[in-house]
DOGUSE-265124 format. One record per atom (N, C-alpha, C): x, y, z. Coordinates in pm, whole numbers, plus 50000, padded with zeros to 5 digits. Atoms other than C-alpha are relative to their C-alpha. Example, Ala and Ser with C-alpha at 12.3 -4.5 7.8 and 13.67 -1.06 7.14 Angstrom:
BEGIN
500894988150000
512304955050780
500905012050000
499184988149994
513674989450714
499235010950073
//
This chain:
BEGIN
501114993949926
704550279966973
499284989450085
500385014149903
703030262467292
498345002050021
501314993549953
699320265667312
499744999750112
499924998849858
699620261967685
500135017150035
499084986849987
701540297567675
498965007649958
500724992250069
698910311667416
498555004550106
501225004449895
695950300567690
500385009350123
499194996549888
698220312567967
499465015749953
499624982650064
698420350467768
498755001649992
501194992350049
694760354067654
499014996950127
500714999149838
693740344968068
500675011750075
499964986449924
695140378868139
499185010749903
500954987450095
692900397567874
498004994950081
501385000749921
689280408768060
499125006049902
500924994250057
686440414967920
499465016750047
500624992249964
685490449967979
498685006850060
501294999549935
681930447168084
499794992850119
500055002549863
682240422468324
501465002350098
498854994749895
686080425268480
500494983849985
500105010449932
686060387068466
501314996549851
498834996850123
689040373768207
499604986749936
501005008950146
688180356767844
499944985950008
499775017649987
689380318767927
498995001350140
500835002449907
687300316368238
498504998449973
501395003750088
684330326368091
499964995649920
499805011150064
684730303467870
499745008449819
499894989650098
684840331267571
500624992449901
499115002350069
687300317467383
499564983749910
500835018650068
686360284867125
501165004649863
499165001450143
688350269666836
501245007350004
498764991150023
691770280666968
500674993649880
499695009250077
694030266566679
501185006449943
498684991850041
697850274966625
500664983849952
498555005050104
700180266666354
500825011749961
499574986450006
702780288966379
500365000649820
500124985949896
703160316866298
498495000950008
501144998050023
699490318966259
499004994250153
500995003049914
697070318166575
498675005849971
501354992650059
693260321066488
498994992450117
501075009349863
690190313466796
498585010649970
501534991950010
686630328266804
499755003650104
500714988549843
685440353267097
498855001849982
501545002649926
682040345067203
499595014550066
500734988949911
680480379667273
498634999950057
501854997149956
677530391967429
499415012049907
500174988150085
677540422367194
500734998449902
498944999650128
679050432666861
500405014049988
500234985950025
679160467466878
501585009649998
498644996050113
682770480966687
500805000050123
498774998549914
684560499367002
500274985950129
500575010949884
683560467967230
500904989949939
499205010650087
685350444566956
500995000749988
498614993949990
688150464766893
500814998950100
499114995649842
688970470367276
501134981550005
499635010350009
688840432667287
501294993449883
499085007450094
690890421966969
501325008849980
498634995950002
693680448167051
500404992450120
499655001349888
694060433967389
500414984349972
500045014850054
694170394367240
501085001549920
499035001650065
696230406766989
501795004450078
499004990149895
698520428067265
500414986550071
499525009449871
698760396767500
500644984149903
499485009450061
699580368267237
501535006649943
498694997150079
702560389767035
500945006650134
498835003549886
704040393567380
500574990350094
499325016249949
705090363067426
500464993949888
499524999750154
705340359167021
499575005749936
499804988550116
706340386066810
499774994949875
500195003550132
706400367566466
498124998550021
501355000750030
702690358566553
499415007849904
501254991250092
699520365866272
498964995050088
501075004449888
696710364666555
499135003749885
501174992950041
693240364266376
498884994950039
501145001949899
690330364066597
498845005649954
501344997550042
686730362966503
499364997550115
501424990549887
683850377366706
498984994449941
501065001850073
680620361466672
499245001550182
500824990249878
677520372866908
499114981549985
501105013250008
675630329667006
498475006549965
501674998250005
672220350666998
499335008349896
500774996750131
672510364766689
499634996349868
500205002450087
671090358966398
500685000649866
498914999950078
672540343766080
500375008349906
499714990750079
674500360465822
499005011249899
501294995150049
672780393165699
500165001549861
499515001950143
674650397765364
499074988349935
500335007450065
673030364565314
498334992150044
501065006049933
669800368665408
499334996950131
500525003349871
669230361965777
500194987650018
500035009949964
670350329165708
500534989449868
500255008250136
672030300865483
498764993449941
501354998250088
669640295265200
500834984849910
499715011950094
670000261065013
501235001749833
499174997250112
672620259364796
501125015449986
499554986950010
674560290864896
501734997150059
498525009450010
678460281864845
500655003950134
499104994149891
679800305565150
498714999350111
501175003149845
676910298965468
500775007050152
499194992249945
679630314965672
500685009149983
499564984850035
680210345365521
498945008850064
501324994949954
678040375265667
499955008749864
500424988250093
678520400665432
501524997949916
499235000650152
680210400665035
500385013749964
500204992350002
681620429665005
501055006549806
499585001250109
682720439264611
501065013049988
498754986950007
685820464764582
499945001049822
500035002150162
685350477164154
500415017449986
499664987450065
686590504663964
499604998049827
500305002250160
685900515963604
501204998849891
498685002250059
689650516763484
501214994850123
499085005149916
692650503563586
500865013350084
499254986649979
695470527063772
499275005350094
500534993749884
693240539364047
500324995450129
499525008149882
694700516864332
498734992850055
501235008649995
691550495064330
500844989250112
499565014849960
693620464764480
500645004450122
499594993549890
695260491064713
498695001350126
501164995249970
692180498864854
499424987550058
500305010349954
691010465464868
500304989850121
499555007149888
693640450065090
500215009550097
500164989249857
694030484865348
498964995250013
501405000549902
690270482365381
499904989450080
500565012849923
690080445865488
501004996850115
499695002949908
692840447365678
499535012750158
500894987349910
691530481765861
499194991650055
501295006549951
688280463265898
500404987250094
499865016549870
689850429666098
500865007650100
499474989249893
691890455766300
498915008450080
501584999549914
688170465166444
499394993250047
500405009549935
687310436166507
499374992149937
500705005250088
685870419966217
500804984649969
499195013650041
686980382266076
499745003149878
499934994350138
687900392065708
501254992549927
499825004750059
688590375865457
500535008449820
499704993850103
690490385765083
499894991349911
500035008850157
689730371864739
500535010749851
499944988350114
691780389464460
499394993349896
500265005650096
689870382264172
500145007149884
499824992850186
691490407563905
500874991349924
499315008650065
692480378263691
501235008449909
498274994850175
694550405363436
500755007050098
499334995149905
696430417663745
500204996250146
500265000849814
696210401764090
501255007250023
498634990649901
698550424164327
499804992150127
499955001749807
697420409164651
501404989150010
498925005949993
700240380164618
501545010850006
498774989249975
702920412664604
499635007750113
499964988049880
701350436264880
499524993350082
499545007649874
701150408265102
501054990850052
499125010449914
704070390965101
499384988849939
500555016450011
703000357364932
500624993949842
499815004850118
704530356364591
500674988350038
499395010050049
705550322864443
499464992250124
500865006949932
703310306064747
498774992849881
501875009250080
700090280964628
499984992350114
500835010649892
697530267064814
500094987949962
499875013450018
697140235364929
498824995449986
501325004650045
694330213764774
500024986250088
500725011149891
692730187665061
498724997949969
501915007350035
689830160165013
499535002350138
500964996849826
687360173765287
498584993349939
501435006249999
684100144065293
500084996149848
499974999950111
685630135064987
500155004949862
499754992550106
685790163164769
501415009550013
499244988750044
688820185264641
499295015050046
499604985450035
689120219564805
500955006250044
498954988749996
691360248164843
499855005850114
500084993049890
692730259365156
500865016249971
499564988150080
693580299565088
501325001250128
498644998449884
696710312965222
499665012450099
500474988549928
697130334065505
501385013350036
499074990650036
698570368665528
499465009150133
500514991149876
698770391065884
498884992450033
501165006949908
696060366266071
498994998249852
501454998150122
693760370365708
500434987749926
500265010050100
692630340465479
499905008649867
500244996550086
693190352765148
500264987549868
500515005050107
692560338464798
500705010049876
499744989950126
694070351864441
500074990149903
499745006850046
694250342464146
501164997049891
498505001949984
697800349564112
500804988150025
499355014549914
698470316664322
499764992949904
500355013750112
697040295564005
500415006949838
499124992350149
698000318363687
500135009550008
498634992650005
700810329163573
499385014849921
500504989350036
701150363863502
499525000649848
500225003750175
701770356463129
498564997749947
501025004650050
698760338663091
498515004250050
501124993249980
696210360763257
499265010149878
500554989950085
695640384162982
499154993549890
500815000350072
694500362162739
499014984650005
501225006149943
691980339462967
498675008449886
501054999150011
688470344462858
498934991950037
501375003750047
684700341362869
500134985550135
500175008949887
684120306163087
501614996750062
498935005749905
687880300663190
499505011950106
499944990549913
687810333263395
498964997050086
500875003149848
684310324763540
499944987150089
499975014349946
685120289563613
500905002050124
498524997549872
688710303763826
498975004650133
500594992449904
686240327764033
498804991750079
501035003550009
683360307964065
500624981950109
499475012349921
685950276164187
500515007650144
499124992849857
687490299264480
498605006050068
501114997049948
683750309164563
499794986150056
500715011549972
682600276264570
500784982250078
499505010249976
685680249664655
500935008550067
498884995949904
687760270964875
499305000150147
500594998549875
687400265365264
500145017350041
500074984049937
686610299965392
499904998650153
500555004049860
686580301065777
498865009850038
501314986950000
683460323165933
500795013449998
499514985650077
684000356865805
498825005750038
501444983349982
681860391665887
500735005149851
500204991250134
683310403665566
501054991649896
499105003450129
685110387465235
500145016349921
499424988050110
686440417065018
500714990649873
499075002850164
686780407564661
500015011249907
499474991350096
689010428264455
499624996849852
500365001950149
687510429264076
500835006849946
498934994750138
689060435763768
499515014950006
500844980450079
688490475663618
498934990649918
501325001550138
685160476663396
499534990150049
501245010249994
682560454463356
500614986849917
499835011450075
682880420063206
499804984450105
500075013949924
683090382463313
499924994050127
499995003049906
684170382363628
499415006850096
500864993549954
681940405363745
498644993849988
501265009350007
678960386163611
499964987750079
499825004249902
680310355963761
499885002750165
500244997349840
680430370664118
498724999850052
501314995650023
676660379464090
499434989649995
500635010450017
675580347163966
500144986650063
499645010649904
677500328264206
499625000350164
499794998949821
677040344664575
498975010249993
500494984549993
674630372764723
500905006550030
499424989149965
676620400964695
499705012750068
500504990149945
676120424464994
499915013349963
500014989750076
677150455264829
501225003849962
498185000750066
680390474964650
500065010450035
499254985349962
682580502364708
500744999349862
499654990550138
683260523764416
501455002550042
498614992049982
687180531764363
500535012749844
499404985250098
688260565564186
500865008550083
498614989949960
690900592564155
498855013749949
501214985650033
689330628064147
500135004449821
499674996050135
690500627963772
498134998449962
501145001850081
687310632463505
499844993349938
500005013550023
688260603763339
499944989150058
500095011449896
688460582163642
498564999250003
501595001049952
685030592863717
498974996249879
501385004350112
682990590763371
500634982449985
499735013550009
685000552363378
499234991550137
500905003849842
683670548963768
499014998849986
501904998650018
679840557263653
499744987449916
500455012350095
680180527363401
499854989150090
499955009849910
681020506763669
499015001850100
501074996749895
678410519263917
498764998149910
500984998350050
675810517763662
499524982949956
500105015650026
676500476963627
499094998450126
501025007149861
675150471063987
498715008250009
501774993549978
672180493863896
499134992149894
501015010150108
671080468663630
498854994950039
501695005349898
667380455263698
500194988150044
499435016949914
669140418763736
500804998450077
498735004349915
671820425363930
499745006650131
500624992249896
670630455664183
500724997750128
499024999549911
673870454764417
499735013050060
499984984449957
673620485464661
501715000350040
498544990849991
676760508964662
499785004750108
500045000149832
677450508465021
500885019649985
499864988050037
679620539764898
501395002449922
498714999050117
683420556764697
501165006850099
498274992149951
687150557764809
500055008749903
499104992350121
688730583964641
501785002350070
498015003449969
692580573864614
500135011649918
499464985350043
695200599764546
499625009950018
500694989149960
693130626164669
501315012949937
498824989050004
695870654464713
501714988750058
498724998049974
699850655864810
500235006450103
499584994349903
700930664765107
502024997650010
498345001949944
705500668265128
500105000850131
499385001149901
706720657165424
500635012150094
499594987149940
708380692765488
498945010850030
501414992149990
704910708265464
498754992549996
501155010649945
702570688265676
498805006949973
501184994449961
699860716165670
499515001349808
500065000050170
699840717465252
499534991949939
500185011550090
698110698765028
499605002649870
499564994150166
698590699564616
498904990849952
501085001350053
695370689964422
501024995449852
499245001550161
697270672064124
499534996249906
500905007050091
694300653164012
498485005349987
501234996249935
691910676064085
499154998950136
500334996249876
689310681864338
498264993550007
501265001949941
686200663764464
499304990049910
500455011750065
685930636764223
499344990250058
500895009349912
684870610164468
498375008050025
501464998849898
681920633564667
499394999949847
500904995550135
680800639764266
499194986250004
500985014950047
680460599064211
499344998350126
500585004149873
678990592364581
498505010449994
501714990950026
676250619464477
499104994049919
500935008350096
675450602164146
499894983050062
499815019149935
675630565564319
498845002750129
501145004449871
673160579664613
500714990450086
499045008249876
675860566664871
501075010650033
498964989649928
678600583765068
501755000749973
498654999050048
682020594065041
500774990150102
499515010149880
683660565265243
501685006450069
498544998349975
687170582865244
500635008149924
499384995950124
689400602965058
502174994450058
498795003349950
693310587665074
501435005749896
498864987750081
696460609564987
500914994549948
498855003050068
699300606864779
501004999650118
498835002749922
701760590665012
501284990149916
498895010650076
705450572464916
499574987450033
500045014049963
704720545965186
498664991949918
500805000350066
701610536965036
500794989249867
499305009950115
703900520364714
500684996450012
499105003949978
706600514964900
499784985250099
500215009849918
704780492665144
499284986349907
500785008850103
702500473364839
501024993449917
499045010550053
705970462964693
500374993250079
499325011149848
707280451765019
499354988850050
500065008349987
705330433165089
498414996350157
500724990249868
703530452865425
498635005749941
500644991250072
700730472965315
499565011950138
499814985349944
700600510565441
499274997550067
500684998549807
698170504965740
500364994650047
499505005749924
700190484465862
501095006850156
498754988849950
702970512365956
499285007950103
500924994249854
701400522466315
501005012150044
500304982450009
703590553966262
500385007449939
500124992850055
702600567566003
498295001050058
501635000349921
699220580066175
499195011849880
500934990550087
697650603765864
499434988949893
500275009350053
697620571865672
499014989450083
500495001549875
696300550565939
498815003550011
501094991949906
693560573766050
499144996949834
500724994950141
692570578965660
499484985849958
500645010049952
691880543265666
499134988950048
500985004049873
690370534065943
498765006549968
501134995150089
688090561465836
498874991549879
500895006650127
687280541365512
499194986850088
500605014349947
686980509165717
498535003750121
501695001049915
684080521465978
499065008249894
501754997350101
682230537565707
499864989749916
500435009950017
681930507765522
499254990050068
500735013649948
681290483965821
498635010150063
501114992649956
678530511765940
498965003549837
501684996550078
676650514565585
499794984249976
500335016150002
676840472765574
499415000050059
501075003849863
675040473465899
498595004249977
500774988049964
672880503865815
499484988649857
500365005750146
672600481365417
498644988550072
500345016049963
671840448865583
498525002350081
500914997449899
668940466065863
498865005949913
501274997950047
667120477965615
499384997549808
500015006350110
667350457665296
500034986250038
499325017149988
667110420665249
501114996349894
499165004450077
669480400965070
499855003849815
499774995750152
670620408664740
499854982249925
500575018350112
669270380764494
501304999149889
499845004750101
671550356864296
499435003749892
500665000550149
671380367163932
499904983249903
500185010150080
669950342363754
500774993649832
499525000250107
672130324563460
498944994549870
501415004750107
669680325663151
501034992249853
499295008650155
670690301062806
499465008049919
//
């Protein structure tokens, strides 16, 4: 890859407001290619979703025609706005990520609901809008993100930056992700405990380079426990998205988990609830859809949570066929019911973050008491 060529390709992409094209106006900062991977920052004047989007299909349209293997991932930041809101309006002394804007927590109350599914569609939905997004699997008794991206049997590389040991995360489709798959083995996840588990989470918070990010998505374990406390006591966490199946067991396991971030110390707002597996739709009968798990489980928890239904996503093959492969189902631009269902989840998330962030301040570090 020639960055001459890359420069060359992203001086035929225009900005839409003025007509004038992104290298000229000098838009473009921190180009930086190692193939396959090209990642640069677009200097807006606005942030506003379809404005970002237009732009980061057209960046992404003009680099993968000239190279196809390319992972373009382009972050949008606005010079006149103000700092991260997830964290406050601003890094705050001692706050491990200062370039994160918003933490966003993906949790379920049992396992089996496609929590981790959920986790990596949304974030990649969300940087397909225009967002710079970031993945941290942190279900120590299961990471999947190393399988439904393509990364097994990969590990990061550990670099002294100013002297200290940290972790550069790997990257997957243009995204910086993090698991903790890459450091233990499957074997030996199950019977971690108590400070190993918060020490793993708490080191990938705190010693992993993150680049600026509008959103991290970390995938949690099912239920409540360790690494959930950890997250809390390490970062402000902007808010979580609830994952359930319309089953009645999914949901009285979902309320346990929604009822952790209503604690008086922890007080995470539930931005709002996927509901995976929804219905069935066969391929031969597009207009049909089979209720196998029941019906309306999600809008039930998004009522008791006082937050919205972010999505409901159907029983599809690709969907498991793409999370072994390696792809993950939004990727497949045509399959468009998947896709759309989605995308869906991803602007209602980045629209109640906005709507979270405008009229809440930061969510407070829980304090660790002896």
């Amino acid at each position: 890859m020639e960055t001459s060529k890359i420069v060359k390709a992203l001086a035929t992409v225009q900005d839409p407001n003025t007509g004038q094209d992104i290298i000229t106006a000098n838009m473009v900062l921190h180009l930086k290619v190692e193939a396959p991977n090209v990642s640069f920052t677009l200097q807006l004047p606005k942030l506003d979703a379809d404005y970002k989007q237009q732009l980061n299909f057209a960046c992404q349209e003009a680099i993968m025609g000239i190279y196809p293997e390319a992972n373009v991932h382009v972050h949008m930041q606005n010079p006149g706005a103000t700092a991260a809101a997830g964290q406050g309006g601003g890094p705050k002394k001692g706050n491990p990520l200062p370039h994160v804007r918003n933490i966003i927590a993906v949790a379920s109350g049992k396992g089996g609901v496609g929590k981790s599914t959920v986790s990596v569609n949304l974030a990649l939905a969300l940087q397909e809008l225009g967002g710079a997004v970031g993945l941290l699997d942190a279900d120590v008794y299961g990471p999947s993100a190393p399988t439904m991206l393509g990364l097994q049997g990969q590990k990061p590389k550990v670099e002294k930056i100013y002297g200290k040991p940290k972790i550069k995360p790997l990257f997957a489709y243009g995204m910086p992700v993090m698991s903790t798959g890459f450091v233990v083995e499957p074997e030996q996840a199950v019977v971690l405990r108590g400070p190993r588990l918060s020490g793993i989470i708490k080191q990938f918070l705190e010693e992993c380079v993150w680049p600026p990010l509008d959103y991290l998505i970390v995938d949690l374990p099912p239920g409540t426990g360790d690494v959930q406390l950890s997250l809390v006591q390490t970062v402000s966490v902007t808010g979580a998205v609830l994952v359930t199946t319309p089953q009645e067991v999914a949901l009285s396991d979902a309320i346990k988990a929604m009822n952790m971030f209503f604690l008086p110390d922890v007080q995470v707002p539930v931005l709002g609830v996927v509901e995976n597996m929804s219905w069935f739709t066969p391929a031969e009968l597009p207009d049909n859809k089979y209720y196998l798990f029941g019906k309306d489980g999600g809008k039930s928890l998004a009522k008791k949570s006082n937050s919205m239904l972010l999505g409901q996503i159907p029983i599809v093959q690709s969907i498991r066929e793409g999370g072994d492969d390696g792809k993950p189902a939004f990727l497949d631009k045509e399959n468009t019911l998947i896709r759309e269902a989605w995308m869906k989840v991803a602007k209602n998330v980045a629209r109640q973050t906005a709507l979270r962030n405008e009229m809440m301040g930061a969510t407070k570090v829980v304090e660790v008491k002896s």
